[in-house]
Structure formats: structure tokens, C-alpha cells
C-alpha positions in Angstrom: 171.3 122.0 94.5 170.0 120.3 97.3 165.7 119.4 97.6 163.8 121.7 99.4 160.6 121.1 101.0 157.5 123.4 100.7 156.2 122.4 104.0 159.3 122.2 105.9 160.3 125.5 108.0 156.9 127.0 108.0 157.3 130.1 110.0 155.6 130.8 113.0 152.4 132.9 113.0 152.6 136.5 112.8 150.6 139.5 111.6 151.4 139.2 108.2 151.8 136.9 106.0 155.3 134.6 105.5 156.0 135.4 101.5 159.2 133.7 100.6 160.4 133.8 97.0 161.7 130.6 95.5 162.6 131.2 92.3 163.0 134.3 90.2 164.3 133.9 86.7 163.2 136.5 83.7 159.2 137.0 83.7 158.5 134.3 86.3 158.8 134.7 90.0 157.7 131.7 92.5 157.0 132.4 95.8 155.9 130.3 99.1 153.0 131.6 100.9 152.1 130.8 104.4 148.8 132.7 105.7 148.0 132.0 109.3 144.2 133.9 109.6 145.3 136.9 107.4 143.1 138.4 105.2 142.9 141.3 102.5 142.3 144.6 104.2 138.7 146.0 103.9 138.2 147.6 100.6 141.7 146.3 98.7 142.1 144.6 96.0 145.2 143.2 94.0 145.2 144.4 90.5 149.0 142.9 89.3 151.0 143.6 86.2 151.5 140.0 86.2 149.2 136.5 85.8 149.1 135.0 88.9 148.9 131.0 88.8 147.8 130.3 92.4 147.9 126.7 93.8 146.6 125.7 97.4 149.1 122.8 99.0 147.2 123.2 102.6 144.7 124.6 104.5 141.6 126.6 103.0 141.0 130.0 101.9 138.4 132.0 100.2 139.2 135.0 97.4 136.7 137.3 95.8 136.8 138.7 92.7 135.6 142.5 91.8 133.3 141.2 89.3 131.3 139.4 92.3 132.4 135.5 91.8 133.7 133.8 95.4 136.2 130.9 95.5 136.5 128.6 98.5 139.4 126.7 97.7 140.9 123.6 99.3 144.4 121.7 98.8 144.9 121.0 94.9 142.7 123.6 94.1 144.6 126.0 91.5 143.5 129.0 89.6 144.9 131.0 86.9 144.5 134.7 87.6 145.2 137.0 84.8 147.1 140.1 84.6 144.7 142.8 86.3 142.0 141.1 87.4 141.1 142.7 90.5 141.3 140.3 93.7 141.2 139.7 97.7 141.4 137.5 99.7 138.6 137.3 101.7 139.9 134.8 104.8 142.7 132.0 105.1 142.6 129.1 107.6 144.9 129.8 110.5 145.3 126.3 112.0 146.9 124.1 110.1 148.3 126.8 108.1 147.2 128.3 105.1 150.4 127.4 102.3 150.2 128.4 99.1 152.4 128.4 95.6 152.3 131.4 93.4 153.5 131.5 90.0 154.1 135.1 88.6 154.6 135.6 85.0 154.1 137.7 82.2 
């Protein structure tokens, strides 16, 4: 199989956010993320069936959690976000691009 580069191919900005799934393989799905400004909708929050090992490659975002913590995180920031623990993303950096890697698992 040949390499494959995260930040190669970025899509171009749109309304939504560029979710491309990399791997899936049994109880673990990778996926690209590319955020350009997006943003959780006012008053959603993820609550997944699945941990969600999130790592910033690029850009900046902010999330929230339910319980009231804030994260701003920045490349090589990761965080390990377990199964049902309610989330948002609160803003993403549009320019460079927001590119993130999310590990699903159960």
C-alpha cells in the first residue's frame, strides 16, 4: 500500500466539515478531519457510543464539555474522550485549516 499524507489533498472550504475515514477495522474507525470555521450548532452536543481519541495536527480549536471545562487546543494537543461524555466544539480555526485525527473505539 502506498504512504498517504494527512495534509496532502485538503479539501477546499465548505459548509461543513471534510470527514474522511482512513481506516476502519473491528471496534476502531480513523478518520481525517478538516474544519475550516465550523462549529457545533447552538445547543448540540456529541454523546458517542464510542471513545473518541482526538489529536490536533494543525490549526486551533476550542471544545466544551457539558460538565463546564473548556479546551483550547493547539497542534500536538490530544485528548482521550470517553464513551458518552457529552461534547461541542465550540469554534475551529478557518485559515490555515483546522486538521484533525480521530480515533474511534470501543
Amino acid at each position: 500500500m502506498p504512504p498517504n499524507n494527512l495534509f496532502a489533498a485538503l479539501p477546499p472550504a465548505g459548509p461543513d466539515e471534510a470527514v474522511e475515514t482512513l481506516l476502519a477495522r473491528g471496534a476502531v474507525r480513523i478518520e481525517r478531519i478538516v474544519s475550516t470555521g465550523q462549529a457545533s450548532p447552538p445547543g448540540f452536543w456529541y454523546d458517542q457510543d464510542e471513545d473518541e481519541f482526538v489529536v490536533l495536527l494543525a490549526g486551533a480549536a476550542t471544545l466544551s464539555f457539558d460538565d463546564g471545562r473548556e479546551l483550547a487546543l493547539r497542534p500536538g494537543d490530544v485528548v482521550d474522550i470517553p464513551a458518552h461524555c457529552r461534547h461541542r466544539v465550540d469554534s475551529t480555526q478557518a485559515d490555515p485549516p483546522t486538521i484533525w485525527l480521530a480515533i474511534f473505539h470501543r
